[in-house]
N, C-alpha and C positions, 0 to 999 in steps of 0.2 A: 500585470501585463500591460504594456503601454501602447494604444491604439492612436489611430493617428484620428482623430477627431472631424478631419474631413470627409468618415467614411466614419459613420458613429455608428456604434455598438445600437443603440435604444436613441428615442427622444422620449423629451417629454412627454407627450400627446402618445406615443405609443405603450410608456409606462403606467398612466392613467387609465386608457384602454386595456393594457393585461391585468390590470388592478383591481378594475373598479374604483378608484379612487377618483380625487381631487386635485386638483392646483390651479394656482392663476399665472403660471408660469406660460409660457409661449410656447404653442404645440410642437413647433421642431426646432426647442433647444434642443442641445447636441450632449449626449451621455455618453462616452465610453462605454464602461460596464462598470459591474459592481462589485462593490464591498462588503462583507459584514463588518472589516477589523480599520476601526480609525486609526490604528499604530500603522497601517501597512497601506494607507489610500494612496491614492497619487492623484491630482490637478486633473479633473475632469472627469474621474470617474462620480459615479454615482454611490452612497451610502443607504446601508440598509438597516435602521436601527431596530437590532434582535433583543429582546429578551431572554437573555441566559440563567442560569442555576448561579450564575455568581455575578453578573452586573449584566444592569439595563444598557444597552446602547444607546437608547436617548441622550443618556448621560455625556456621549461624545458628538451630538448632532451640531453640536455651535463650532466645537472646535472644527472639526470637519469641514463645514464651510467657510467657516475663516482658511481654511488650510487648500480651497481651490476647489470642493465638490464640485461637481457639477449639479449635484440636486443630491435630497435626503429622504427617505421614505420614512413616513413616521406615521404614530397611531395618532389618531382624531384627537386625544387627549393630550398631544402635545402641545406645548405653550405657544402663542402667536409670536411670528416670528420673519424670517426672508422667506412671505410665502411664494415667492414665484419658483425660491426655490426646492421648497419642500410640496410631496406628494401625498397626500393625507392619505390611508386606508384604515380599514376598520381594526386590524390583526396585520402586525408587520411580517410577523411567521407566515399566516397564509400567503400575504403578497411574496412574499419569495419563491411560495411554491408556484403561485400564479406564476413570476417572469419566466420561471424553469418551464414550465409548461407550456408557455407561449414560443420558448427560446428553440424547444424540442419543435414545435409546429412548424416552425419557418426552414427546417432542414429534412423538408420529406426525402431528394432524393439523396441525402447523404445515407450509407452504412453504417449503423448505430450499434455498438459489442460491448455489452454488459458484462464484467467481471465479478466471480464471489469467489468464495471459498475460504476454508479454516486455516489457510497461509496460503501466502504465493500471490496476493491480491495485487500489491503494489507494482512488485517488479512485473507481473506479467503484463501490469495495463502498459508500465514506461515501455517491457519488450514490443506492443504492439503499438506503439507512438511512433519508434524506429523501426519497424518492420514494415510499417502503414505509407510510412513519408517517401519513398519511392516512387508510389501510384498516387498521391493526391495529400493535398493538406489535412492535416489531422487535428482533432483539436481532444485536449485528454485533461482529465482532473488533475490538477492543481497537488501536489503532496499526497497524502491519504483524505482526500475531501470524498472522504465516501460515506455519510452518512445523512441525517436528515435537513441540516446545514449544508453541509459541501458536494455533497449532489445537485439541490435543485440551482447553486450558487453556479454551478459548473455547469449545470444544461444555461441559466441565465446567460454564462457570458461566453456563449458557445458562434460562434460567426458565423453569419446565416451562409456563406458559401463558403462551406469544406466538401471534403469528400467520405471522411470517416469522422465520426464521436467514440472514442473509449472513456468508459466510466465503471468507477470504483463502486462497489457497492456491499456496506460491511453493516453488521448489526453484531448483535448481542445479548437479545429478545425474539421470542418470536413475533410476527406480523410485521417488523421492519422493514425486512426486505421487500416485501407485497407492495407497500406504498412507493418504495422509492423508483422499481422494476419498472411500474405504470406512468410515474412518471420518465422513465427512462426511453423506455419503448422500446426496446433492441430488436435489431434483427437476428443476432447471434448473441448465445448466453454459453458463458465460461462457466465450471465450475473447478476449480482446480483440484480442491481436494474437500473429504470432510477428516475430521482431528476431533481427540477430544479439546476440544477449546470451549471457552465461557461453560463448563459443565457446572456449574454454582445458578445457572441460569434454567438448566435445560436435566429434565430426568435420565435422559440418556444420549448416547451417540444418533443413534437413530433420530431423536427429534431434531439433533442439531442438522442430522442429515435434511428433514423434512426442511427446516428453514432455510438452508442454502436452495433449497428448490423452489422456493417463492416466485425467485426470482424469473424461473420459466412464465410465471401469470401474466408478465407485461409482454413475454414476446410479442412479434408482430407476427400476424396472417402469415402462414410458408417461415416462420423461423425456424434456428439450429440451434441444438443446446450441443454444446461441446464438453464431455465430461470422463474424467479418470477413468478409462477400463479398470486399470489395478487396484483401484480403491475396492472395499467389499459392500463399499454402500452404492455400487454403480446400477444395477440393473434396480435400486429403490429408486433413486434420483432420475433414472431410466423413464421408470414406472409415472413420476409427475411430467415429465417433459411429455411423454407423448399424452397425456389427457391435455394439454395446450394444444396438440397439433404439432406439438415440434420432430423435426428430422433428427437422427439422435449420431453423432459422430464420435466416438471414442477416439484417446489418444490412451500412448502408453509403450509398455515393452510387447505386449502377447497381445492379439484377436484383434485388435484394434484399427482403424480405418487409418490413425493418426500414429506411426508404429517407428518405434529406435528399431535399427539394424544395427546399430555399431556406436560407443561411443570410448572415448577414451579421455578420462579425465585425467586433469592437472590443477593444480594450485592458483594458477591465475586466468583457466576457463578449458573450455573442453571442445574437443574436435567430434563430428558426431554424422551421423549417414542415417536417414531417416527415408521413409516411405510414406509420402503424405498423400494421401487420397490417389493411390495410384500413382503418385511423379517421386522417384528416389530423387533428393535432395544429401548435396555434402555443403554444409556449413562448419563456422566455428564460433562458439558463443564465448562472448569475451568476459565472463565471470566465470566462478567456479561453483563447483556444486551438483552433485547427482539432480537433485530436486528441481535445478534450473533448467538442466537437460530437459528433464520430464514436461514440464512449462510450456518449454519454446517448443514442443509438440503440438500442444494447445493452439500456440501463437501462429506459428504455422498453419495449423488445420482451419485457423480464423480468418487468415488472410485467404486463401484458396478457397474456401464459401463467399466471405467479400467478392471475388470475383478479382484481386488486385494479383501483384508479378510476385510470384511465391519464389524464384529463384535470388529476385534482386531484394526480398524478403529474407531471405534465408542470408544473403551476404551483409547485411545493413544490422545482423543479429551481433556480428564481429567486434559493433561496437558498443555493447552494452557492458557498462560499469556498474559496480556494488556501490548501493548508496550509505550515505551517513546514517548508522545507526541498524544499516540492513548491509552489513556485511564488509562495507567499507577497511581495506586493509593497508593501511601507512608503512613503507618501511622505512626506519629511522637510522642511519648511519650514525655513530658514535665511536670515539674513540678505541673501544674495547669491542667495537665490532656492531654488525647489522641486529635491529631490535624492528620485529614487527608487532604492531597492533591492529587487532581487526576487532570492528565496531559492531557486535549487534545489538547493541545498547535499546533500540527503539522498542520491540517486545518479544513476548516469549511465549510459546507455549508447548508441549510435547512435541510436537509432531516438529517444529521451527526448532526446537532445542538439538532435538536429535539430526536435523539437517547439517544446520551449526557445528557439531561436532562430527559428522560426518567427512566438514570439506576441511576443518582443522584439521583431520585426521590424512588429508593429501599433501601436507606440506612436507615436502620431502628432508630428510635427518639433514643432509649434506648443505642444504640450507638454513636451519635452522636445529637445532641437536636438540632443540628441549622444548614439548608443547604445554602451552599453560592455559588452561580452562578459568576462567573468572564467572561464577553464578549467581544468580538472584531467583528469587522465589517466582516460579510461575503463578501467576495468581487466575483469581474467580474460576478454578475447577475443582470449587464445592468440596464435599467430602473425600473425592476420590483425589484433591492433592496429594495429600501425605504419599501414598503410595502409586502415584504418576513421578513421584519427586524420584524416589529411592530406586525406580526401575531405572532412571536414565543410567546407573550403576553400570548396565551391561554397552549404552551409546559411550562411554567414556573408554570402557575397556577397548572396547571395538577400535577406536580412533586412535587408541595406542597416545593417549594421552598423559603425558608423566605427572601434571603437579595440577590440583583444583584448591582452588581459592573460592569459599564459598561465604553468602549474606543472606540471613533472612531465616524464618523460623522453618520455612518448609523446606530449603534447600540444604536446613542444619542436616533433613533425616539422609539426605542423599551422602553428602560429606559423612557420616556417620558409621554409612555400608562400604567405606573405601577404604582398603588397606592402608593403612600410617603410611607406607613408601609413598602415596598419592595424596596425603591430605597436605596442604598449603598451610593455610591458614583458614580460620574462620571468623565471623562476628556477628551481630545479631543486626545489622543496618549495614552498606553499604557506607558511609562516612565511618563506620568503623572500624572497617576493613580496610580504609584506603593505603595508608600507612605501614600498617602488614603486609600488601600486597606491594607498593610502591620499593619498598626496602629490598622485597625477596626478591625480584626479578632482575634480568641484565640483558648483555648481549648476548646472542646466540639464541634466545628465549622466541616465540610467536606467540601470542595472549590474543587470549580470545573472550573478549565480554559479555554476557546476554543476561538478561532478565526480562521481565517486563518492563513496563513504562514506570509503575507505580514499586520498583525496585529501587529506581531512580541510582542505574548503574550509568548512566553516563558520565555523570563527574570523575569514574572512575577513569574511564577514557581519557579525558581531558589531562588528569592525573598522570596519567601514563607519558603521553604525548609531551607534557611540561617536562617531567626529567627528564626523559633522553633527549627531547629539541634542546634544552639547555647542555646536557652534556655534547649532543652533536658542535652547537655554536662553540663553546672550550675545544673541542676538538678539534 
């Protein structure tokens, strides 16, 4: 994000001060905000050299300011060097947490809405970025910067005058979300859903339930936790909100404060009549997908505690699109006729899988005559993969899906349970499958990819997308 430097993010002298650190730099140099990633800096912001599981940051501190830093935050043990522009602290990690912490300080009277849950994390924060922007500037996390990097990175370079903060916040252990929460401080906490997800981590649904409710620890004094009626882990997750003191708003289909009256879905988004805290709302959500319905329930009942224009909220929802990797759908014209591909290449897990094939399952014949499933192994749910694999058996049926192309050892047992008329192809990796799958598909077809990250079905995507663009360009 590029800031205009005459209205600077940080100085010097105030990043010293959130630090505890050093420098002989000039107390109101002028810093943008910051960076952890030297591939991705730009001329004035500040660098933040982290220690990772697979390289030191340090290692890019020179480049970086050859390349326009404005300053580099580095541990004491770094080599002498442009100290005016370097920040010495003791733990570069800590100090990050420090800016985020200082960054959270300077925006007391902004609205601060913390998001978790076992899907739905991303798109809800983007739905309430454009829901928000109506009533006041927003400032939202950055991609999926939801974790113990791109949380405090995103409270850091949050602008001291907005109106609202949304931020991601994911784990995959317990006590994660606890630290990031407090650093967060919301006023309103999301829980979209609990899944069995990261189950290779956690003994049961239930704990994973518990750790999505961390998150209530950091609300603020008089907060809202906003959380699935329909889910069965709602009055558990119920049960930690209010030991915080929080007000407890349900969204959903049945009992709920936050409640669908009506929706009617489509293939490229859904028309929908909801009752949010008392005020019926008709909008139309510009993706597709039961589960995004259910979301923008959430988003809704978010905005209306904010206190912001829940009508001009509800029409701003019109324009939300499927991102790369979460749902994203290309259609391809080619000679032999329309080829779509939809991306959910980014991750996977039960609950996400079954959504996925849910809204493949709305693409209407007359559009496309033949649905094609592409899979990858959901991974870290422990023991209970193999047979979280094989039941997706009945989402596949459901969606009236003709052909599954599957990769991966856990996805083989799912492919396994499917009638020959419905098996594609298989392979034991995704590069092995491509080939198989690239041959067998055409026009008239709609493909649909998902695995996890560590599936590494994206290539597949891109696979796809190269033959029919090339066939379209002959075309």
């Amino acid at each position: 994000m590029r800031r205009n430097l005459a209205d600077p993010l940080w100085t010097i002298g105030e990043i010293v001060a959130a630090t505890g650190g050093k420098s002989l730099g000039e107390g109101n140099a002028r810093v943008g905000s910051f960076s952890i990633d030297s591939r991705s800096l730009e001329p004035g912001q500040g660098f933040i050299a982290i220690r990772g599981p697979n390289r030191d940051g340090h290692g890019y501190v020179i480049p970086a300011l050859e390349g326009g830093a404005a300053c580099a935050v580095v541990n004491d043990t770094f080599p002498s060097g442009d100290e005016e522009r370097l920040v010495r602290v003791a733990d570069t990690f800590v100090a990050l947490n420090d800016l985020g912490r200082a960054g959270r300080a300077r925006v007391e009277r902004a609205v601060i809405i913390g998001v978790t849950g076992s899907v739905g994390k991303t798109g809800t924060k983007e739905a309430l970025r454009l829901a928000l922007s109506p009533s006041g500037t927003v400032h939202a996390s950055s991609k999926s910067f939801n974790n113990h990097w791109g949380v405090p990175l995103t409270l850091a370079n949050m602008p001291r005058a907005i109106g609202f903060g949304v931020f991601e916040i994911g784990m995959n252990h317990a006590a994660e979300i606890d630290g990031l929460t407090r650093l967060v401080r919301p006023h309103i906490a999301i829980v979209t859903t609990v899944a069995p997800v990261h189950l290779g981590f956690f003994r049961s649904v239930e704990a994973i339930a518990d750790a999505k409710a961390e998150i209530f620890r950091g609300l603020e004094p008089g907060g809202t936790a906003i959380i699935n009626r329909d889910n069965p882990h709602f009055e558990r997750l119920a049960g930690h909100a209010r030991e915080h003191g929080a007000a407890i708003v349900g969204f959903g289909e049945t009992s709920a404060e936050a409640r669908l009256l009506s929706a009617a879905l489509g293939p490229d988004g859904s028309t929908i009549r909801a009752d949010i805290l008392g005020e019926i709302v008709d909008y139309r959500l510009g993706a597709p997908g039961h589960h995004l319905v259910l979301n923008s329930l959430a988003v809704l009942a978010a905005v209306r505690v904010a206190g912001a224009d829940l009508k001009a909220a509800a029409a701003a929802l019109g324009a939300i699109q499927a991102q790369a990797g979460r749902g994203q759908r290309q259609i391809i014209e080619t000679k032999g006729g329309p080829v779509a591909v939809v991306d959910e290449s980014y991750n996977a897990n039960p609950a996400s899988m079954r959504a996925a094939l849910a809204t493949l399952g709305l693409t209407p014949r007359d559009a496309f005559s033949r649905r094609v499933a592409v899979l990858g192994d959901m991974l870290e749910l422990g023991a209970e993969g193999p047979r979280l694999h094989r039941e997706l058996a009945e989402a596949v049926d459901g969606a009236g899906v003709d052909v599954v192309f599957a990769c991966g050892e856990l996805m083989g047992g799912l492919y396994a349970a499917l009638p020959t008329s419905r098996q594609g192809a298989y392979a034991e990796t995704a590069e092995a499958l491509q080939s198989k799958l690239v041959d067998a598909v055409g026009p008239g077809d709609v493909i649909m990819v998902k695995g996890s990250l560590g599936s590494r079905m994206a290539p597949l995507v891109e696979a796809l997308k190269r033959r029919f663009e090339a066939e379209s360009m002959s075309a």
